[in-house]
Backbone bond lengths (Angstrom), bond angles and torsions (degrees), N, CA, C in turn:
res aa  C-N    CA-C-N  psi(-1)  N-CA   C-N-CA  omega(-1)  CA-C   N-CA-C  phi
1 X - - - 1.448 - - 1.526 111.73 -
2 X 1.328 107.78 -22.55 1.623 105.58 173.24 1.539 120.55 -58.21
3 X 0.965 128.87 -70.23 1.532 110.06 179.07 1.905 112.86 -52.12
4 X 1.193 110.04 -16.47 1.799 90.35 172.36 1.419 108.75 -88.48
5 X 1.324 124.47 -16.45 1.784 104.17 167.59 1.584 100.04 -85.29
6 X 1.216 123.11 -4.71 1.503 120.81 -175.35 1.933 102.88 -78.15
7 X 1.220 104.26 -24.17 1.465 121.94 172.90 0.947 125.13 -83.33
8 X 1.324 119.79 -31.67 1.769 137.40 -168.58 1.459 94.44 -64.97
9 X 1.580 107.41 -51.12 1.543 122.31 -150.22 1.481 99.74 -63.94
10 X 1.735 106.23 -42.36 1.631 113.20 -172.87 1.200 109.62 -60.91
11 X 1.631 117.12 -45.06 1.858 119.18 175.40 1.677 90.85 -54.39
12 X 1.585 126.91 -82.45 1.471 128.22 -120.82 1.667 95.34 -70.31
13 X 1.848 121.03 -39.97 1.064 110.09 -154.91 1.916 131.81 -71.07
14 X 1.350 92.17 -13.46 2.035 111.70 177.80 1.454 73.83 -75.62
15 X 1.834 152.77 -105.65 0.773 139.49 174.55 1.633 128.61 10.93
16 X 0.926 118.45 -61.04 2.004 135.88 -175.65 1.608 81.35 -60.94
17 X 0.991 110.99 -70.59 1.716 118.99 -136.72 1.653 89.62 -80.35
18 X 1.158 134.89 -19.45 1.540 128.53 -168.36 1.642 112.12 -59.81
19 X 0.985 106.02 111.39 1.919 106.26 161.94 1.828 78.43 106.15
20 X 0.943 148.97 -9.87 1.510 125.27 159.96 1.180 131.56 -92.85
21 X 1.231 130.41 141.30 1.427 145.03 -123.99 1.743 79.42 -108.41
22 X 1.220 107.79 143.11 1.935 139.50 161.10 1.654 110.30 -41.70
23 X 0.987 113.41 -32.97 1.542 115.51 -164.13 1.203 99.49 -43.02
24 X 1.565 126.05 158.13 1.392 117.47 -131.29 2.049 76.00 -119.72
25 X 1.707 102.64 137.70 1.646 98.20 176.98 1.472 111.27 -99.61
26 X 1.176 98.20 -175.68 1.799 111.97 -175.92 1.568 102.60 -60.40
27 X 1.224 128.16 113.20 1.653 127.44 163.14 1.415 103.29 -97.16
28 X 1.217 82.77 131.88 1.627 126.82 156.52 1.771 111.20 -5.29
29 X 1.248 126.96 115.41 1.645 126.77 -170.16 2.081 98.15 -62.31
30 X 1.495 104.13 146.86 0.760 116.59 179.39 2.014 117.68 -53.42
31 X 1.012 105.44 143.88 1.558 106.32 175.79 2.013 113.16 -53.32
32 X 1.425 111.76 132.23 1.757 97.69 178.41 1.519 102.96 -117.83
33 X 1.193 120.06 38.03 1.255 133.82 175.32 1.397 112.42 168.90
34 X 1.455 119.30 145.46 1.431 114.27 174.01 1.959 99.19 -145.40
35 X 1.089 111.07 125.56 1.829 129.46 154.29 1.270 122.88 -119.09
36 X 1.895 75.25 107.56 1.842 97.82 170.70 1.080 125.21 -53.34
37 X 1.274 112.40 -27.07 1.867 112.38 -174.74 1.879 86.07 -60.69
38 X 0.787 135.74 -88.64 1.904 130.17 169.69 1.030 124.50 17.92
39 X 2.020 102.13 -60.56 1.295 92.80 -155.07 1.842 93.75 -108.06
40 X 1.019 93.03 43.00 2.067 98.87 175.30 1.284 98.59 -100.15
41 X 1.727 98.87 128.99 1.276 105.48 160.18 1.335 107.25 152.42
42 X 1.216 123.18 -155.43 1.705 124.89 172.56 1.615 102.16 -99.89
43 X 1.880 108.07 151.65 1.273 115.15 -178.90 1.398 84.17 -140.29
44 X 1.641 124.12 157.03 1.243 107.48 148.96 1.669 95.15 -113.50
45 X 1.838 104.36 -174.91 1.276 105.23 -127.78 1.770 76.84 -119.91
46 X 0.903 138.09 94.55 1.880 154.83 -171.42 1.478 108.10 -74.49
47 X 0.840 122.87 -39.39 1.312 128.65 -173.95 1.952 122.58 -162.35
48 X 1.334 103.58 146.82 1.155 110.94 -178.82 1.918 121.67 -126.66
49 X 1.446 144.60 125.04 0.586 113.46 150.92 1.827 121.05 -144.19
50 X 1.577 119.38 161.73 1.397 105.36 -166.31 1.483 100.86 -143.52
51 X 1.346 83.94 173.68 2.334 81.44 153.79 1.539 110.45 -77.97
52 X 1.279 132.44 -24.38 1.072 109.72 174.40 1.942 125.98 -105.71
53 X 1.267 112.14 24.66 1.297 115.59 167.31 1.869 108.11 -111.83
54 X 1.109 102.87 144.34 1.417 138.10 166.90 1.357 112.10 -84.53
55 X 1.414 121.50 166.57 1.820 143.84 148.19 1.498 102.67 -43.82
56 X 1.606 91.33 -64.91 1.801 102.47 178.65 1.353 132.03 -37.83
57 X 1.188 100.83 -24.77 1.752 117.88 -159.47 1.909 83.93 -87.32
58 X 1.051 126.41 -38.00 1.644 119.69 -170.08 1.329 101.19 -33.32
59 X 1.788 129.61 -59.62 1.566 115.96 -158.63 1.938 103.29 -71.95
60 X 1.401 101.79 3.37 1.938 90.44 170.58 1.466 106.31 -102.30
61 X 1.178 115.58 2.15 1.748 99.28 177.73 1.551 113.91 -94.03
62 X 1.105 129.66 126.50 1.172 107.66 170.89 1.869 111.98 -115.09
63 X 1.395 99.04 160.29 1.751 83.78 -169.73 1.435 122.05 -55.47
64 X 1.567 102.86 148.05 1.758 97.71 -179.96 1.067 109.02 -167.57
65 X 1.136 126.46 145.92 1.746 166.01 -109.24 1.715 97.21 -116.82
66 X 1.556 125.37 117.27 1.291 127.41 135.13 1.283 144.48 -74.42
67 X 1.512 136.24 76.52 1.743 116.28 -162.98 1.696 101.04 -93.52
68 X 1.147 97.07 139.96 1.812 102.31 -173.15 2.129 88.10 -112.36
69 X 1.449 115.08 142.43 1.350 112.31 -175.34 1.815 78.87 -145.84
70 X 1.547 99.86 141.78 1.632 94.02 144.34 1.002 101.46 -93.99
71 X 1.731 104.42 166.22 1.354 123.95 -175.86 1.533 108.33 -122.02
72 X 1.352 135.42 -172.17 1.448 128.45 -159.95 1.210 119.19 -96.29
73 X 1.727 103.28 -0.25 1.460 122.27 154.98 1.789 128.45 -56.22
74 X 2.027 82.99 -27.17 1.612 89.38 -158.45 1.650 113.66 86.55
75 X 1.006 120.08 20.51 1.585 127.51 -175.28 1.466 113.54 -107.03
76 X 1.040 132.61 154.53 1.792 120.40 -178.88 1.702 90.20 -98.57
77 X 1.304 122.00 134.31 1.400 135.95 165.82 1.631 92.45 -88.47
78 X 1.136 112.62 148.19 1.681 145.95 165.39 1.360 101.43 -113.81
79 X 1.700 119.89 107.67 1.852 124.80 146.11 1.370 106.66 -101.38
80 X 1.340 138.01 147.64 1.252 125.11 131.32 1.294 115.96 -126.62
81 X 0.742 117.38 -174.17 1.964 138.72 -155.98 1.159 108.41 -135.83
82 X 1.558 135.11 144.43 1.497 127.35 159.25 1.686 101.01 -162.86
83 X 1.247 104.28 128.42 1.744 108.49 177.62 1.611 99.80 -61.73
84 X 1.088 136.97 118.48 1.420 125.31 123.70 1.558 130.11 -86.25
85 X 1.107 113.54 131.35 1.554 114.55 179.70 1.917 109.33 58.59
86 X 1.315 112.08 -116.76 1.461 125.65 176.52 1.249 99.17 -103.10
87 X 1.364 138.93 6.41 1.956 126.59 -162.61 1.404 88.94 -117.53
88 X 1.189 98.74 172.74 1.886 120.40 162.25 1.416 101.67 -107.52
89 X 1.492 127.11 123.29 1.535 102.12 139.44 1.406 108.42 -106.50
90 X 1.175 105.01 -177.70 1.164 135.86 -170.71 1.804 141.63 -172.72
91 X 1.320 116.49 111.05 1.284 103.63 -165.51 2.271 84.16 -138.20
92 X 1.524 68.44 -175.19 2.149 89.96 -156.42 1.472 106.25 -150.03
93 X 1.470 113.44 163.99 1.401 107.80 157.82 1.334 91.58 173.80
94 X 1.595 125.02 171.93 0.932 141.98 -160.24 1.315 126.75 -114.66
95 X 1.733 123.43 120.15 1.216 122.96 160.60 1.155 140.61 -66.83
96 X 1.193 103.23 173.88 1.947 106.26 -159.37 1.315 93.20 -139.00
97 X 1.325 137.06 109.66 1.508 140.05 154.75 1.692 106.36 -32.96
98 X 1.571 103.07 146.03 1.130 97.14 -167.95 1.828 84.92 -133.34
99 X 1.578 114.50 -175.42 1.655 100.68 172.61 1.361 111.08 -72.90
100 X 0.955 121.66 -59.53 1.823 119.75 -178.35 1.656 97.63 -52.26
101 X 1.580 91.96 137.32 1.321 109.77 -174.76 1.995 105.34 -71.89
102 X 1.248 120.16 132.25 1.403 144.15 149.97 1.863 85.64 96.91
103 X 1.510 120.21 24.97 1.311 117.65 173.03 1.698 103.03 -104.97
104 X 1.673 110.17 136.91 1.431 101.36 -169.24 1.941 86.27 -148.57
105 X 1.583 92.51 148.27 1.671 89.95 163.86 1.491 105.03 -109.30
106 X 1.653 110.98 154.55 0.861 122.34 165.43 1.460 127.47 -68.14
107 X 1.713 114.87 132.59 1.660 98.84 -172.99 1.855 82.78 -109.37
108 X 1.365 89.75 118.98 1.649 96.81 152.74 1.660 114.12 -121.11
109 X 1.095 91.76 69.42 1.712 105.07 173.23 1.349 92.94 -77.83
110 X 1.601 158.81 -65.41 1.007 134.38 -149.80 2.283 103.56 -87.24
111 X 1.225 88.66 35.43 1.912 101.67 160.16 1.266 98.57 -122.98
112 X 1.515 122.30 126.71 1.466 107.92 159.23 1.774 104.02 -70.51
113 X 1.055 101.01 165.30 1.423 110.60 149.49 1.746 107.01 70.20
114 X 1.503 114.71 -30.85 1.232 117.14 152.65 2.019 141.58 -3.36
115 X 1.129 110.53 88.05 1.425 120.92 -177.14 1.324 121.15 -18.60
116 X 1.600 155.73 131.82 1.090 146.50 178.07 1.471 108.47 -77.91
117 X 1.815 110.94 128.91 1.919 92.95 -160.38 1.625 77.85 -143.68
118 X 1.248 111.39 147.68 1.446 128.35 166.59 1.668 119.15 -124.88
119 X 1.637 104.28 139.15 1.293 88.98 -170.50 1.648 90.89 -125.08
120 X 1.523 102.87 149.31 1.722 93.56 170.88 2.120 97.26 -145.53
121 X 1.080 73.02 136.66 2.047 111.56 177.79 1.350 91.07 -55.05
122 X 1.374 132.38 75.11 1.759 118.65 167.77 1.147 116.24 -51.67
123 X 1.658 126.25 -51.76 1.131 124.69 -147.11 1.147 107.80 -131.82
124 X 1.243 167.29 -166.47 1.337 159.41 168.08 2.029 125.27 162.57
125 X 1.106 147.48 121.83 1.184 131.08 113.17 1.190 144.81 -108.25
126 X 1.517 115.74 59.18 1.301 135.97 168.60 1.402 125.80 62.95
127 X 1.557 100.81 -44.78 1.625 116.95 168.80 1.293 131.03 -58.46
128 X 1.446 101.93 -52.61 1.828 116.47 -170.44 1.248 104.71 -116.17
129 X 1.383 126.68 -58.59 1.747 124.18 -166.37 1.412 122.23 -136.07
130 X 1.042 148.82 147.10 1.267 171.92 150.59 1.314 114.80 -102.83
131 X 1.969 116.74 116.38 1.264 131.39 151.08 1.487 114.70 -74.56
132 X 1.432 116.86 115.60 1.794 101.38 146.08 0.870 138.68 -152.41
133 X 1.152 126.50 154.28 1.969 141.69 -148.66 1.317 103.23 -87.77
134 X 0.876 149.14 105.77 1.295 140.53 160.45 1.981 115.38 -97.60
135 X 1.004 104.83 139.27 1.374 114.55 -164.25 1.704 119.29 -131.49
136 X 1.610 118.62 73.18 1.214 96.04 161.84 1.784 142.74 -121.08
137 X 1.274 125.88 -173.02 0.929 120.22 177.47 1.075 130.02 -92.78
138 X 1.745 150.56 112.75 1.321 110.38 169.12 1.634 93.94 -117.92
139 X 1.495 108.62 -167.75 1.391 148.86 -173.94 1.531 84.31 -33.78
140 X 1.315 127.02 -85.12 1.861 137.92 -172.68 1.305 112.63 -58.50
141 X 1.239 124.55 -59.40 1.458 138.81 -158.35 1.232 124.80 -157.63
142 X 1.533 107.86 154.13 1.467 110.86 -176.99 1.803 115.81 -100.91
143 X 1.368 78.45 119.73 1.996 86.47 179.93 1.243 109.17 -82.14
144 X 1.353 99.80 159.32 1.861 100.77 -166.49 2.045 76.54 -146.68
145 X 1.640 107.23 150.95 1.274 114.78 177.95 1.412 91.75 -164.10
146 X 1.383 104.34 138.09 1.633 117.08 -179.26 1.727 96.98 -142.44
147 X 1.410 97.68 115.89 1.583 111.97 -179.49 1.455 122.61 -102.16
148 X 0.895 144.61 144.90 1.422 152.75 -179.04 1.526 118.18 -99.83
149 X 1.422 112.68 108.47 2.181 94.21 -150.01 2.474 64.39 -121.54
150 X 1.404 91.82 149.41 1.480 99.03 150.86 1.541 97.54 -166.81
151 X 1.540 110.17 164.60 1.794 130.81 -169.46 1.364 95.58 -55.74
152 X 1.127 127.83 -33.76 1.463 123.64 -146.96 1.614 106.17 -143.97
153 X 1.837 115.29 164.64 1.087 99.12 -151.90 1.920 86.35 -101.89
154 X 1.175 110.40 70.05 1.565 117.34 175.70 1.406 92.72 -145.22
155 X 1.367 89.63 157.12 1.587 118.43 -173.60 1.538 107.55 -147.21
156 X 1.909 110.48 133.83 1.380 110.81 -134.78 2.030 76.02 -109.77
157 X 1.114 117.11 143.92 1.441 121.59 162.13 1.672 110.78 -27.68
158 X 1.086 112.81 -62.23 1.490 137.22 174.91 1.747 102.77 -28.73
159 X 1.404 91.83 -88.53 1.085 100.64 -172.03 1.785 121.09 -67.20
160 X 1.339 110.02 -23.85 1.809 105.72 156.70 1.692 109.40 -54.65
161 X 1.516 111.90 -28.45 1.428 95.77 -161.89 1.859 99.59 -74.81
162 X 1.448 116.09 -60.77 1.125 124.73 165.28 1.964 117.38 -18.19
163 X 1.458 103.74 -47.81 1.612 96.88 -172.26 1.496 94.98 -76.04
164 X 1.374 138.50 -55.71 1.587 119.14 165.94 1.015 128.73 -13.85
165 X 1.420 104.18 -69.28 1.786 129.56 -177.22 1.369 99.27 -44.70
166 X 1.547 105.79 -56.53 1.729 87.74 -162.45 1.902 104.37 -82.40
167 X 1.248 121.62 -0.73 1.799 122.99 -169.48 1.400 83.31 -87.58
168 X 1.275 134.84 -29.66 1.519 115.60 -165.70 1.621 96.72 -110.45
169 X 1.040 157.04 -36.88 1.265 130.54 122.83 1.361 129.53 -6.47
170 X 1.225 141.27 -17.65 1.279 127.05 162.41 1.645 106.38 -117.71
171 X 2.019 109.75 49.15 1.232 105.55 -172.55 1.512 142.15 39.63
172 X 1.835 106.11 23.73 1.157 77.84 -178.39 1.970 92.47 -125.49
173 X 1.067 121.85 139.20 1.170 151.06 156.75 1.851 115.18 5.61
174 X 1.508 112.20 152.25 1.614 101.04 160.64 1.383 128.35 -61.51
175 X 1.502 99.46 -34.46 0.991 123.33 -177.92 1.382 123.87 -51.33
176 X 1.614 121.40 -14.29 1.674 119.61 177.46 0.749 84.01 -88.78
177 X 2.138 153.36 -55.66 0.953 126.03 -137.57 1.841 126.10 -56.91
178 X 0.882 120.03 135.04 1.439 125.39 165.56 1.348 121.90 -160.59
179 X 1.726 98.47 134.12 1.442 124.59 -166.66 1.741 105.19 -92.51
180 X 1.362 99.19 156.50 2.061 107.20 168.10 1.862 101.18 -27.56
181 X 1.094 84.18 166.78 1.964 96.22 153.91 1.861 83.08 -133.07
182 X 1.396 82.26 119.04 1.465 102.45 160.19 1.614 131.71 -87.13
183 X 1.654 88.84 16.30 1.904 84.74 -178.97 1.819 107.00 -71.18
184 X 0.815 84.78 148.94 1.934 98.89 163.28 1.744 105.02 46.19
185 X 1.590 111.47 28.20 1.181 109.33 160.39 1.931 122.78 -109.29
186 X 1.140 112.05 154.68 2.028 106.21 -174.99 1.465 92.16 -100.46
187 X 1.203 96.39 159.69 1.684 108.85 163.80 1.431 110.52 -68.30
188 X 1.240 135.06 -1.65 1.357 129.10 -168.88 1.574 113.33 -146.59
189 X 1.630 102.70 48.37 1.866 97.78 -166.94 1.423 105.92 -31.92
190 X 1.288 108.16 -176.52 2.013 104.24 175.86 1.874 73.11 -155.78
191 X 1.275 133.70 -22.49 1.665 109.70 153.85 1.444 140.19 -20.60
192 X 1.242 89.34 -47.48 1.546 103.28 -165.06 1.580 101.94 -113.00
């Protein structure tokens, strides 16, 4: 039943959100503790939204996989996965604890030249969903991306309301939001 409320949401939510105005809502209180051992594991990735995604952009996303691992650093590693076409890609990189709890920078030391980007865990209970902000800079402009990660391919009223709350809280519009296109994908790629 998970990918058909994962579908429902894609029909009902352009619907939900139609005729309401951007003004930015109450997000979610900051995290006052965060444990990684928690948040290890696989998420898939429910929703996306930024300054630089569109409605349009929905038929380029296809669904895809967060696994969070510590490593022997003690660092949370980031992989994800995503079918395009017949291929897998896939790329990763590594967090960096930061002082605010579930705030981490990204080290892309093995990118030269690579943008300085920080990501922080707003919202979380480990079980079902994860909010997070990701924030970077480049050369022109500053990108802002707030993702919607949960265990399973359901999404709880609750927590849809929260990822709004916090996408329009960082001023940005219904209009970035965009979810997978679930056409011609299984609950269980074996691609990737």
């Amino acid at each position: 039943m998970g990918p058909w409320l994962a579908l429902w949401v894609l029909l009902y939510l352009p619907r939900a959100l139609q005729g309401q105005s951007p003004t930015p809502g109450r997000p979610p209180a900051l995290l006052q503790s965060f444990e990684d051992s928690k948040f290890q594991g696989e998420w898939y990735v429910l929703g996306l939204a930024g300054n630089t995604h569109t409605v349009a952009d929905r038929s380029l996303l296809s669904p895809f996989t967060a696994t969070f691992v510590l490593n022997k650093n003690n660092h949370l590693e980031a992989a994800y996965a995503m079918i395009r076409g017949q291929r897998c890609v896939t790329w990763s990189y590594e967090l960096i604890s930061q002082s605010q709890p579930g705030t981490f920078s990204v080290d892309h030391s093995g990118e030269p030249g690579a943008d300085p980007e920080e990501i922080q865990v707003y919202d979380t209970d480990y079980a079902s969903f994860a909010l997070l902000l990701s924030k970077k800079q480049s050369d022109l402009q500053r990108i802002l991306r707030v993702s919607l990660l949960c265990r399973i391919w359901a999404i709880q009223t609750q927590v849809l309301d929260k990822f709004v709350c916090l996408v329009r809280a960082q001023g940005l519009s219904d209009d970035s939001i965009v979810f997978p296109d679930l056409t011609e994908w299984s609950v269980l790629p074996e691609k990737c």
